[in-house]
N, C-alpha and C positions, 0 to 999 in steps of 0.2 A: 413583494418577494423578489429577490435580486435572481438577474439572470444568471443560469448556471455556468461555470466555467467552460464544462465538458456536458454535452449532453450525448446520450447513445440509444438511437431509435431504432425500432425492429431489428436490433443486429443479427443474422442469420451467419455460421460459419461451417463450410460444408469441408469437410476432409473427404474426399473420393465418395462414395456413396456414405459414409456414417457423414451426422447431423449432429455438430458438435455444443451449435447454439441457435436456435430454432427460434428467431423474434422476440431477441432480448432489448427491451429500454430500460434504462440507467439515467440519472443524471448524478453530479457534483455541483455544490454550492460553496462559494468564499465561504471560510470559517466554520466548515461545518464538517463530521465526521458520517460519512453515509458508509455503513458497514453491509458487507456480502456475504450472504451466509451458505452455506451449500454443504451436504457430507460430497464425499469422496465420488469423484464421476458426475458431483451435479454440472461444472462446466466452467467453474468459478479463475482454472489456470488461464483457459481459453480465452472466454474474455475479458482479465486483465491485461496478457498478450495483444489483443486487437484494439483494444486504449492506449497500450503503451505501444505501436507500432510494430507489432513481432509479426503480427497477422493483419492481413487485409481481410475484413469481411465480405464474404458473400454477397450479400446481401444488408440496405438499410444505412443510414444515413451516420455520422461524426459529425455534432457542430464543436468548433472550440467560441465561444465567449460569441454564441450566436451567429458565429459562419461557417459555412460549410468548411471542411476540411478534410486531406486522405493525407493519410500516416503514410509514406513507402517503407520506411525503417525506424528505428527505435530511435535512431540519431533526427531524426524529424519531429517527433513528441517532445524530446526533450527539451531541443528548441525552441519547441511550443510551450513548453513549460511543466510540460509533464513526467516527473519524476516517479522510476519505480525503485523500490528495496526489494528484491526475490529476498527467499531465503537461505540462500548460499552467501547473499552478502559482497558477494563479488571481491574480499579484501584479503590480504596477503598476511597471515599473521604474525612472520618474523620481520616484518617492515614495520616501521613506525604509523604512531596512530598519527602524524602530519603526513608523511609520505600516504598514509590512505587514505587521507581525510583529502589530500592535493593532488591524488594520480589523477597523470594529463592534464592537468591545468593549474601546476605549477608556477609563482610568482617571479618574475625575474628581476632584476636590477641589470645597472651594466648599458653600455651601445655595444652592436655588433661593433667587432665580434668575440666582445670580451663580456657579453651577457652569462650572468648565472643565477642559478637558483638563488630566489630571497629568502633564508630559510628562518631570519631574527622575522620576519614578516610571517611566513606561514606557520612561526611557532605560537607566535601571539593568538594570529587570528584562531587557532587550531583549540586553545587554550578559552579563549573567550569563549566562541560558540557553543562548546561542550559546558558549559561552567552557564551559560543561556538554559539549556539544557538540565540543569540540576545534576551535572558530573563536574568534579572536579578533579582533575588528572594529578597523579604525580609529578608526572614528565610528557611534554608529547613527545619524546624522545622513544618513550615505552613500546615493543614491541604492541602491537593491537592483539594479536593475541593469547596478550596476560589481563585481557579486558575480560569481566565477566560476558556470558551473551548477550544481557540487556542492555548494558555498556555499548556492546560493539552495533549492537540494532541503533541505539543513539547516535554513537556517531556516521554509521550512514543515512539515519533522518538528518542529521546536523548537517551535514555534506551538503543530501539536496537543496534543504532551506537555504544556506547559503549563497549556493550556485543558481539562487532563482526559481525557484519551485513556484508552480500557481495551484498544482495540486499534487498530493506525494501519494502513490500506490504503493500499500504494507501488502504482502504476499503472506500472512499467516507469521506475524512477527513476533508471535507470543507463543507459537505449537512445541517449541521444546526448550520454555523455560520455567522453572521455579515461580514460585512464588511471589517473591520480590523481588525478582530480576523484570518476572511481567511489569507487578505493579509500577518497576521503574519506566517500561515502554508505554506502558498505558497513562502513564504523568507526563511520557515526552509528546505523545500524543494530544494531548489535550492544550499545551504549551503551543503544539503547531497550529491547532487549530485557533488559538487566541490571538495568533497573528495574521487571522486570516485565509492563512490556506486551505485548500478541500483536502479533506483525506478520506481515502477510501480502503477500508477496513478490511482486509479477506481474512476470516476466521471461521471456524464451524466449532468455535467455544460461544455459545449464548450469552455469557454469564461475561463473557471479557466484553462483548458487542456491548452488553446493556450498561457496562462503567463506563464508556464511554462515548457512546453512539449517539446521534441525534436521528436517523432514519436510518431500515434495516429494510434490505431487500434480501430475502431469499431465493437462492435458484433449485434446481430439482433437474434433472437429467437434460441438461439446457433451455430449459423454461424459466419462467417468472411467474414465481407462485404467488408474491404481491410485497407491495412498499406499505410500510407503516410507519408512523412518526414518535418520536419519544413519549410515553403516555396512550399511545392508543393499542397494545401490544402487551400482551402479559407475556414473562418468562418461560412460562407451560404454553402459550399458543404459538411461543414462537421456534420453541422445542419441537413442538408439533407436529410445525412445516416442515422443518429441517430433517423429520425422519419418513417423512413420506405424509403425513396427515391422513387420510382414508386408510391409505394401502398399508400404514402399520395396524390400525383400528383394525381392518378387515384380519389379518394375519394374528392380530391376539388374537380373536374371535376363535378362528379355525384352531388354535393351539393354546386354547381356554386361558387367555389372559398370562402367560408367560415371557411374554416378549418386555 
């Protein structure tokens, strides 16, 4: 079994007296999609913030690739190679899909101090990656957003990949799309993973986890209610978790089976 990229032991993360993630461990593995499952307030923004460097944990240990490590800021993970996609996307959509796909690290040609933008370079490369991808652009000329969503979720996985990714965090990259806008993210996903990178899935869709997931952690009011691996995990047990497991059982019970 290969050493995980990112491992994340007992993370504890305390905002003032509330107890945001109460001895959570996670790992990530090259090439493999480990998805985080949670409804709403299980803790799921939390701690992808404190992988990607947003948060210092409390409590509990980061290795990156088996050594100790402390994030100060997001500009530190990334470095490290930890790429996240929120889903706001961070992209400007009357700017082109090469100006989003290049913001701040823009290719130059040229000596000071007659350097400028290479932009026959960043159209190419901008054109390639996505077409990696299974898009094909019109233009990368094209405003970014006349991109469909699932479009536009690609091209900032294309971005990270590019830029070096060792592991890419998705923030819920399918919560408000169609059908085949998903299926398109959920193919670009699987693409990332065939190159090797970790991904790490945050979703509270079961059903999108299970197309493409190889191990599923669920969390619950910042706990870890447990990891299971592809195959040992039914659809209804892992629905189960995600809605409480006992505390919904008990709650039918009181309101005869209605919930």
């Amino acid at each position: 079994m290969s050493t995980p990229i990112v491992e994340m032991k007992s993370i504890e993360k305390h905002f003032g007296p509330v107890i945001a993630l109460a001895g959570v461990s996670f790992d990530i593995r090259p090439g493999e999609c480990h998805c985080l499952l949670g409804d709403n307030g299980a803790g799921k923004s939390t701690f992808i913030k404190t992988m990607a460097g947003v948060h210092k944990p409390t409590k509990g240990e980061i290795l990156f690739e088996g050594t100790p490590m402390s994030f100060d800021s997001p500009r530190d993970s990334m470095e490290a190679g930890i790429a996240t996609v929120y889903q706001d996307l961070a992209m400007i959509p009357l700017m082109s899909v090469t100006r989003n796909f290049w913001m701040g690290r823009e290719p130059e040609k040229g000596f000071a101090p007659f350097k400028r933008v290479d932009f026959d370079h960043a159209n190419q490369v901008t054109m390639d990656e996505m077409k990696k991808m299974g898009i094909n652009l019109r233009s990368p000329d094209q405003a970014v957003g006349t991109l469909s969503g699932g479009e536009r979720q690609t091209v900032a996985i294309a971005r990270a990949v590019y830029f070096g990714a060792k592991v890419l965090i998705l923030d819920e990259p399918t919560s408000a799309l169609g059908v085949r806008q998903t299926a398109n993210v959920l193919s670009t996903i699987d693409k990332v993973r065939k190159k090797g990178i970790g991904v790490v899935f945050i979703t509270h869709n079961v059903r999108h986890a299970l197309a493409v997931g190889d191990r599923f952690t669920v969390l619950n009011r910042g706990k870890t209610l447990g990891t299971a691996g592809r195959g040992e995990i039914t659809p209804e047990q892992l629905q189960d978790l995600m809605a409480g497991g006992q505390e919904m059982a008990q709650l039918e019970g009181s309101l005869g089976g209605t919930v």
